[in-house]
N, C-alpha and C positions, 0 to 999 in steps of 0.2 A: 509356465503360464497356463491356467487352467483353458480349458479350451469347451467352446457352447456349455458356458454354467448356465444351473436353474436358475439360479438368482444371483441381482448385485447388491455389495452391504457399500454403501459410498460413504465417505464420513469426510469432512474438512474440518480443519482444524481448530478446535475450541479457543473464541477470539476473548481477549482479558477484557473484564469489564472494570479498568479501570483507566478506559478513555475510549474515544468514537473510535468508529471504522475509515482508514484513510486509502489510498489509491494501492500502495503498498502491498496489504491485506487482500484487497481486490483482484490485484494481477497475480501475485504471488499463488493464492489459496481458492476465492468465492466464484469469480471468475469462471476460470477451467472448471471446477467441479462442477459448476451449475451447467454449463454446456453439456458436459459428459454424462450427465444424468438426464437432461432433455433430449440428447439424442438417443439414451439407450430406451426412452419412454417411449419415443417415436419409431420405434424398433419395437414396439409392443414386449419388452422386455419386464420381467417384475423386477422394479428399482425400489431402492430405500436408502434416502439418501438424509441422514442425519447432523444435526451440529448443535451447539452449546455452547451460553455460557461459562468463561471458566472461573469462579467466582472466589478459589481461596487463595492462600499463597502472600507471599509478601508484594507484591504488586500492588494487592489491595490493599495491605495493610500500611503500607510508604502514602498511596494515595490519600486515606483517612485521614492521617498525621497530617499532611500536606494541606488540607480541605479544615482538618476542624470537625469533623465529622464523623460515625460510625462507620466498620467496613459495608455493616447493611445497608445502609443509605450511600454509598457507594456504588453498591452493585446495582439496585435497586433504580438508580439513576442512568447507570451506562447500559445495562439491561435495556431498559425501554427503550435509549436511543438508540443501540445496535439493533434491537428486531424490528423497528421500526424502518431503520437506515436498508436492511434487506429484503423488507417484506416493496418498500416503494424501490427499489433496485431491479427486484425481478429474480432474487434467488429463491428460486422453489423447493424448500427444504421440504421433506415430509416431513420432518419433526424438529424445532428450534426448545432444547430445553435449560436446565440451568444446573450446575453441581452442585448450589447449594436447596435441590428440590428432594425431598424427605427420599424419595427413592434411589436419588446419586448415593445419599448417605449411605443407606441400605449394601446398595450392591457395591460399592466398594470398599466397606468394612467387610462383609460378605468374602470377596475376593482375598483381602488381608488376610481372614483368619483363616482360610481354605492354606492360604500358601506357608499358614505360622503354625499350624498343626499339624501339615506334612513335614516340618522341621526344614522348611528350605531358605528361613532367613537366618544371618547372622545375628547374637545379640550380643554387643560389645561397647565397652566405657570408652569412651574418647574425649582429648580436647577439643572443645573448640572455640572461638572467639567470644566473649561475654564482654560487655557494656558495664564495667560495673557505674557508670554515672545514672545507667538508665535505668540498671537493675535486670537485666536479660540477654539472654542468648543473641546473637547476632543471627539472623540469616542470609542467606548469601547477600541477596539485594542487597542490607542494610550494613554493607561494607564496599568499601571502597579502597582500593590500593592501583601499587607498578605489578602487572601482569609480567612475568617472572620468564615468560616466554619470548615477549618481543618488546618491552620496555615504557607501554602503554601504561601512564599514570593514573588512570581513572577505571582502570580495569572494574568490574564486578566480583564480588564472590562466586559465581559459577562459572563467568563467560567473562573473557574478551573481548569486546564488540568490534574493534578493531583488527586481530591476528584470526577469531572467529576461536580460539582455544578455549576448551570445556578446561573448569579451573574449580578447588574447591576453595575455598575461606580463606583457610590457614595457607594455602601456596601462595598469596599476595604479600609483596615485599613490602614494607611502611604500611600497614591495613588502617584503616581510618573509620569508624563508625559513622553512617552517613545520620544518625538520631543524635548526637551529642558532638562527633568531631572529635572525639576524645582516641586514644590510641588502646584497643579492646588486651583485656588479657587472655590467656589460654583457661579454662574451667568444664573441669569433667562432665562428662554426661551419658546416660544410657541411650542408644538406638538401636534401629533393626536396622540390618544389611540386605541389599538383593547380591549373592556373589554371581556378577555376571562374568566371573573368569570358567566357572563352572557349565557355562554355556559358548565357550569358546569354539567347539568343535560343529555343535549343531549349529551356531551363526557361521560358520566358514562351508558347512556342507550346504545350509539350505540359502546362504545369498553371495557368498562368493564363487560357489560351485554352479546353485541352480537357478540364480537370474543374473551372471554376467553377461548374458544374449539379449535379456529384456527389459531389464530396468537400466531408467537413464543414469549417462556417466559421469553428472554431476553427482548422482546418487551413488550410484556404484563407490563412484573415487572417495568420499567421506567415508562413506562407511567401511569402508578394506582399511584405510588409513586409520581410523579410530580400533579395527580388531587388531591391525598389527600393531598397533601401537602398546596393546597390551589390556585387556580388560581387568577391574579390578572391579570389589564388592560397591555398591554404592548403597547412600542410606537413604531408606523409604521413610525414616520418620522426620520430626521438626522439633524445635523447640520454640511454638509457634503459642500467640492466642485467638488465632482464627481460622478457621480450617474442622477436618474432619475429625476426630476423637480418635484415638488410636484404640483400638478395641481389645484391648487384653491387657490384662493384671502386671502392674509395675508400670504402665505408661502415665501416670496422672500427668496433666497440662501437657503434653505430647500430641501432636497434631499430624495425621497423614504428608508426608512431600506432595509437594502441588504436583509435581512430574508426574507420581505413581497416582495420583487418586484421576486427575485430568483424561489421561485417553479412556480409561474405564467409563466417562462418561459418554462416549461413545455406545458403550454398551446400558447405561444405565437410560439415555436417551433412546434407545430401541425399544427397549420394554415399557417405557412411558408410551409412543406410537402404539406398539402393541395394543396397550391395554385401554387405550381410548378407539382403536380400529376394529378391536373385536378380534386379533390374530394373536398368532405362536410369534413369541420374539426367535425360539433358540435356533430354527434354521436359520438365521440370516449371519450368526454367529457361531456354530454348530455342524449347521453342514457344508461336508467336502466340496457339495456340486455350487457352493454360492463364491463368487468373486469379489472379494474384499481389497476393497481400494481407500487410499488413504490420500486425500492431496491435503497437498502442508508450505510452509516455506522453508527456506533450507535452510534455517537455525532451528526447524522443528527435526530434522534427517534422523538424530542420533536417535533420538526419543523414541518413535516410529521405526525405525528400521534394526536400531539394535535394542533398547530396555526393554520397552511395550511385549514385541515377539519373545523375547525372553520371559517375562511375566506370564503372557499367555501360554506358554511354553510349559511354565511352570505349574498352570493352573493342571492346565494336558485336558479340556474338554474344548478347546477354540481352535477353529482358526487361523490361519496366518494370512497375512496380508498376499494378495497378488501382484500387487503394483503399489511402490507409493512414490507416484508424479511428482517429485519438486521442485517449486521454481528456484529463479536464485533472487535477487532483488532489485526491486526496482527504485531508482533513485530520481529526486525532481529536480528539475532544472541545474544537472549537475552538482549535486549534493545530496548525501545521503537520509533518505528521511528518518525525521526524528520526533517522537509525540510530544517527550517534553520540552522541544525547542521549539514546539508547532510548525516543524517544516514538513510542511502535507497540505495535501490535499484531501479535507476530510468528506467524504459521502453523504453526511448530511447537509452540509453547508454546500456542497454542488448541486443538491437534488432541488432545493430554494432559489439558486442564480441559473440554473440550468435547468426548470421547468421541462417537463416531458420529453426530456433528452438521453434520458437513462441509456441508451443504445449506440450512442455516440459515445460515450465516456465505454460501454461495454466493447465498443467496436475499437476505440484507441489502444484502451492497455489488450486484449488480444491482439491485435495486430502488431503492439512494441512487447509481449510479453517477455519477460526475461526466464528466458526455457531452459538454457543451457549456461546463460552468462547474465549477470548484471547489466539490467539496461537502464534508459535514461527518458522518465516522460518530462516534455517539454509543450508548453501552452498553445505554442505554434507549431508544433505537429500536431497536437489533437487540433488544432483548428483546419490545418493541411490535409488532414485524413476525413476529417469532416464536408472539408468544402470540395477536395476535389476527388475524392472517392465515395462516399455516400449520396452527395447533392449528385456530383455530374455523372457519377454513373449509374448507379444503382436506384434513385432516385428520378434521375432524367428518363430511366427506360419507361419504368413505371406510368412514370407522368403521361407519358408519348402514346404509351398504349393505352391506357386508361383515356384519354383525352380523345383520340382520333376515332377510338371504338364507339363514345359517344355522338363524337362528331358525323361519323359515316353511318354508323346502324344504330343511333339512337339506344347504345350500353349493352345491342346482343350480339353475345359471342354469333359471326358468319360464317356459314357453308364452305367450309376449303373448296376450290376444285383442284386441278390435277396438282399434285406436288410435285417442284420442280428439283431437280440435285442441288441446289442448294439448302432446299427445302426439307429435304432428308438428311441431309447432313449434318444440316442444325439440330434436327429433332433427333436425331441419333447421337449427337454430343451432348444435348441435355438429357438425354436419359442414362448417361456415362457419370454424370457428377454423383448421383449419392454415394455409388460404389467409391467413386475416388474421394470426397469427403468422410468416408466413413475408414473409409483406410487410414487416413491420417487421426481424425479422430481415436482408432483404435489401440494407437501407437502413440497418443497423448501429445499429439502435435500440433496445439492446436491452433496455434497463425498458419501455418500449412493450409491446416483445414479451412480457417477464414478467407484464405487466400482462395483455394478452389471454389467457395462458394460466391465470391465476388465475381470471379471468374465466367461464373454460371450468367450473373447479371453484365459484364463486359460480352458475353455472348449476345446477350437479347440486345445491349446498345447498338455493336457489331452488325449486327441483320438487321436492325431497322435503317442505320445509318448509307450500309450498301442496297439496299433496296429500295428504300427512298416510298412510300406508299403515298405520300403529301402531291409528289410530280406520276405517278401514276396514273392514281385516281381518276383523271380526267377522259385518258386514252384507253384504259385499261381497268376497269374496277372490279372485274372478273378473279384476275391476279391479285388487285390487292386484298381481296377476301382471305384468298388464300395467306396471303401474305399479314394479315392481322389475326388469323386463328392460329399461325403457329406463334408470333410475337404472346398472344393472350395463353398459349400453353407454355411460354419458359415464367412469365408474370405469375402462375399458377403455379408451376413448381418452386420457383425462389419465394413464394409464401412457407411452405413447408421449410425448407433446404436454410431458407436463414434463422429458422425457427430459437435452435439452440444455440446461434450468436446474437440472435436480434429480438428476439420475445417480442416485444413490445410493436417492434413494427412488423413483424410477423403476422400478430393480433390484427392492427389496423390494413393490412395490405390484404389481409381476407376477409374485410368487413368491406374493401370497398371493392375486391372480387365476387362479394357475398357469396363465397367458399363456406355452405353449414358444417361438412365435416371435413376434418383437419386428414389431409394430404399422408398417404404413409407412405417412405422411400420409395419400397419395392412397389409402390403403384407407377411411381414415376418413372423406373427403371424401367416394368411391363409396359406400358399403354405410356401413346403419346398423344392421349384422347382425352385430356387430365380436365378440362374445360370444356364441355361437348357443343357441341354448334346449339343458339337460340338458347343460348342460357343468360339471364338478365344480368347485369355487372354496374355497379352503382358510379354512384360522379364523381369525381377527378377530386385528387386531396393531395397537400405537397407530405410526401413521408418522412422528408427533413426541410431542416432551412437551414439556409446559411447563417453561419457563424463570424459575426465583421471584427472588424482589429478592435473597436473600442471596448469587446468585451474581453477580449482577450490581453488590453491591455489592464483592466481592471484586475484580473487575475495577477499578472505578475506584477502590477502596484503592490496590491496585497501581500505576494511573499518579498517584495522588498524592503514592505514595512517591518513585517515577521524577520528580513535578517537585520534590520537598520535597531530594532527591541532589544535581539539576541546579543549582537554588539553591547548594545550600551549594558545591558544586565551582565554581561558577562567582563565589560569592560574592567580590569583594575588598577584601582589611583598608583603613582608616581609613588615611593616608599619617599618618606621623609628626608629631606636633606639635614645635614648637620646644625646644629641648633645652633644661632646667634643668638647677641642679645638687642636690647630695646635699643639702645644707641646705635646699633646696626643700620635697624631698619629704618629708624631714625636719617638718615643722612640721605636718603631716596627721599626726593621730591616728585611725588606724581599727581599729574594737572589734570584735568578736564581740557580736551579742546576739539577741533572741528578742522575736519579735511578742507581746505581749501580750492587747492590745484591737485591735479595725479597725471603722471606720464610714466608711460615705461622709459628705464634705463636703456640709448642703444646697444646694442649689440648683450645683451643679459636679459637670459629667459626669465628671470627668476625676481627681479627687481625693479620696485615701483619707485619714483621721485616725489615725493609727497610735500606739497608745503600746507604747514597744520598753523592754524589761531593758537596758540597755547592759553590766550588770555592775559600774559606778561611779553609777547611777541609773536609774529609769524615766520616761522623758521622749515629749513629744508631738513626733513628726515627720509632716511632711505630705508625702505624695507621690504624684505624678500617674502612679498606675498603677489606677484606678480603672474602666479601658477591658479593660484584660489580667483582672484578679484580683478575683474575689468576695472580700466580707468577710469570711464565714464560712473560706473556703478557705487562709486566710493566718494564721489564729492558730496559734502556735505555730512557727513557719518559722522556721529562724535565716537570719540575715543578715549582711551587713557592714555596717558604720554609719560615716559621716564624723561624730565625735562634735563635732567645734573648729570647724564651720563655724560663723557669728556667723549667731547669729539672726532668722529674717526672717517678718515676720506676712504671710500667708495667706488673705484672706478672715475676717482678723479673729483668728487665731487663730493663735498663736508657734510655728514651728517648728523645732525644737534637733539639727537636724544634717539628713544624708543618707544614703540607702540605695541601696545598690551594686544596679545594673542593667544587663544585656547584653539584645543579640539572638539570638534561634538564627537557624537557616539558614532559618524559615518569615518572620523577621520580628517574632515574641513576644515580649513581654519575659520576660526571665529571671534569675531573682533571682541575683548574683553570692556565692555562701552558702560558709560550711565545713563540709563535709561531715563530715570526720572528727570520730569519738565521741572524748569526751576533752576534748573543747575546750569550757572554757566561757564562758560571758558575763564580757565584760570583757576576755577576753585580747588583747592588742595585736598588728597585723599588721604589720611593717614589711618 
């Protein structure tokens, strides 16, 4: 672990624009990173914290097909909503670019032909899976099969999404073309290889040797697991029609692998910054003394931790990462999210129902972040962490002091007099938090860290709550001077200190301290003078609001409609029963008629007693819907009736036909009725 570098290069993970930004995304990758880079800014440190779209790859190209549309109108689309989704978020990238911008091109053709003229790729004919209904090469995506590993039917050509196994094409058992459905054949082809068996040694010295101490163990354990496993060549090229051009002689219609051209734009995105700021991109990627961190989600691990540093490796003028923090994943309302099942929570559709709340959504998934293990966000925890830790604590101090300081000295910070031992030893704990915030922040911890800085404000509730300045004031307003200049200097610090979890109210909580320059740790830590006495402080503002059930019930309406869709889309019919003939069907006599009476059966959970109008009589039929349908709720309902079924007793009791019943898409039963007016009892259905 580099220790006091010049500079940070931070990079999060280049999001696909071939769909929004969802919660997932968020806790996993934008989240943490944008913390981590606020607070090193606030540390007066020089950061550069970059990100991109990633614009080629068959992702985009399944979406097009999917949509009807070009991949450029693709990207062009999700583009706008992703940098818009994070510019009104609050992630302060210095640089948001795109890989399909003239300059990604550039420097990662650049990089290809750097690594193909030192002779460090393989060039070899291989099979692979081809379409011939489609007329093309399969790439991974655009195959589907049983994952050979753990017996997942749906597996991908590269991954498992399931067992989590990196997988190529041709290892899926039954592969299935997801463009035609057809079963692909095997069809020669030229690629390049990266042999990352040849970088076996230098990955076991420089990450299993030199950050088993410092990089997390979710990280650690994949990647030891993937080297021991055996590295073998893998190919940088495609047989793609969208993507980057493969830049050397024999590759016509060959396209860069999304993998190999993707994290390059990390670096292609610096020199874009660069050259619009007026600086040198190449220390930030270049020099020893810069700390290069990468945060990713942990199906990004292999990519970043073992290709990428092999690639750079290979270049031999970069870099190696310091750190790459990854999360594992976060799941909603116990289920795993999924974009093409729309089970998510997407960012820009929260940013519209949740109005100026950005901070609550950033303050939930930190606080559930899934750091070490897959967690689980739920609408009623972010509503619980909202209402009784934002509102009642951190929120209430605020309110208390901002309120009473007007109330008592008309908004100007008072004259302490003598400080009392409690009074020292509040203001000696609050100048103890940045250190301990920044400690955990250091170490990429960062609910820890959220946690201390809550902490900070349970402190200010704390001292106002035992000291009571309200019942004071009367006897004693000497004391409570004193006793609102220290409450107005932890107010003063929790403006900075919640800076890089809370931005936003961060913002507002020094507009209404009218705080002109922004708070830096080690002031806080020296001086507990942060607010000096006679300093003006504006009128009272709530910094959240409560959040009530009915919105939160609208939220999970929503993702129940999203599973109650999935169900029926995904639903499949009954396979056909053996085939009769016309005289078959023929011998069924089915009536139109109308519920009459209904009672449950005693003692049978399961069955109702029904007497129905057939239209040719009213007769008792029995039927086991007694789970679905209250008694009350069914009189009068028309129906269809099997009137000629032979009669069969019941728990004692005859029943003279049967009533037509379906499922819908939830799984209910659903009475199989005729709707149309007109129709009355009796009429025959054939």
């Amino acid at each position: 672990m580099l220790q006091n570098p010049e500079r940070y290069t931070i990079t999060a993970a280049l999001p696909y624009t071939n769909g929004p930004i969802h919660i997932g995304h968020l806790a996993g990758v934008y989240v943490p990173a944008d913390i981590y880079s606020r607070y090193l800014r606030l540390q007066g440190r020089d950061v550069l914290f970059v990100c991109g779209s990633d614009e080629h790859g068959v992702a985009i190209s399944m979406k097009a097909k999917k949509e009807g549309i070009t991949p450029q109108e693709v990207i062009d689309k999700y583009d706008g909503i992703i940098r818009k989704s994070f510019s009104d978020f609050g992630i302060a990238f210095d640089n948001y670019s795109r890989t399909s911008a003239k300059i990604h091109h550039e420097t990662a053709s650049e990089f290809f032909k750097k690594l193909y003229e030192k002779g460090d790729f393989i060039e070899e004919v291989t099979e692979q899976l081809y379409d011939a209904k489609a007329d093309q090469f399969l790439a991974d995506r655009f195959v589907i099969g049983t994952c050979p590993k753990c017996g997942n039917e749906e597996a991908y050509g590269d991954q498992c999404e399931k067992c989590g196994s990196t997988l190529n094409a041709t290892d899926l058992i039954n592969p299935k073309s997801t463009i035609t459905g057809e079963t692909p054949i095997l069809k020669s082809t030229k690629h390049w290889f990266l042999p990352l068996d040849r970088y076996d040694a230098f990955l076991r010295e420089w990450i299993l040797e030199g950050h088993k101490n410092d990089w997390k163990p979710n990280v650690y354990g994949q990647v030891k697991s993937w080297i021991d496993g055996g590295l073998e060549p893998r190919a940088v090229t495609r047989d793609l029609d969208w993507g980057i051009d493969v830049p050397v002689e024999g590759a016509e219609g060959k396209k860069l692998y999304v993998w190999f051209d993707a994290p390059i734009g990390y670096i292609s995105s610096t020199k874009e910054w660069a050259a619009r700021e007026g600086k040198d991109w190449t220390p930030y990627w270049k020099d020893e003394k810069t700390k290069l961190v990468h945060f990713i989600g942990k199906d990004n691990i292999v990519f970043h931790c073992v290709i990428f540093p092999a690639m750079l490796k290979a270049e031999g003028s970069y870099i190696l990462p310091d750190n790459v923090p990854a999360n594992e994943f976060l799941n909603l309302e116990g289920n795993k999210l999924s974009t093409s099942k729309n089970w998510a929570v997407w960012l820009h559709e929260y940013l519209e129902e949740f109005p100026n709340q950005q901070d609550v959504l950033r303050y939930a998934l930190t606080s559930n972040a899934p750091e070490t293990k897959d967690n689980d966000f739920t609408w009623k925890d972010f509503q619980a962490r909202n209402n009784n830790e934002l509102v009642a604590i951190f929120g209430n101090f605020i309110n208390r002091v901002v309120v009473l300081t007007n109330k008592y000295y008309e908004g100007i910070v008072p004259t302490p007099n003598e400080l009392s031992e409690v009074d020292e030893q509040t203001l000696a704990e609050l100048q103890a938090y940045p250190a301990v915030i920044s400690s955990s922040l250091e170490r990429y911890r960062f609910r820890e860290a959220l946690g201390e800085m809550m902490n900070a404000a349970r402190l200010g509730n704390k001292y106002l709550a035992d000291e009571e300045p309200w019942k004071v004031i009367k006897d004693n307003p000497e004391r409570v001077q004193t006793q609102m200049y220290v409450a107005l200097q932890i107010a003063a610090a929790l403006s900075s200190l919640c800076e890089p979890f809370l931005p936003f109210t961060a913002a507002k909580l020094t507009r209404i301290l009218k705080i002109e320059n922004k708070l830096n740790w080690s002031t806080i830590t020296e001086t507990s003078d942060l607010m000096p006495a006679g300093h003006q402080i504006g009128e009272a503002e709530l910094l959240f609001s409560k959040i009530e059930d009915e919105e939160i019930q609208k939220q999970i309406d929503k993702l129940e409609a999203t599973k109650t869709a999935n169900i029926a889309e995904n639903k499949k019919a009954e396979p056909q029963k053996d085939l009769i003939q016309f005289e078959d069907f023929a011998k069924m006599d089915l009536r139109v008629g109308t519920i009459l009476e209904a009672e449950k059966m005693p003692k049978a959970n399961k069955l109702l007693i029904l007497k129905v109008d057939t239209g040719i009589d009213v007769r008792t039929i029995v039927s086991g819907i007694a789970e679905s349908f209250k008694p009350e709720d069914i009189i009068g309902k028309r129906v269809t009736v099997l009137v000629n079924l032979a009669p069969r007793a019941l728990r004692g009791v005859e029943s003279q036909g049967m009533i037509l019943m379906t499922n819908n898409a939830e799984g209910k039963l659903v009475f199989v009725n005729p709707d149309t007016e007109g129709v009355g009892n009796g009429e025959t259905i054939n």
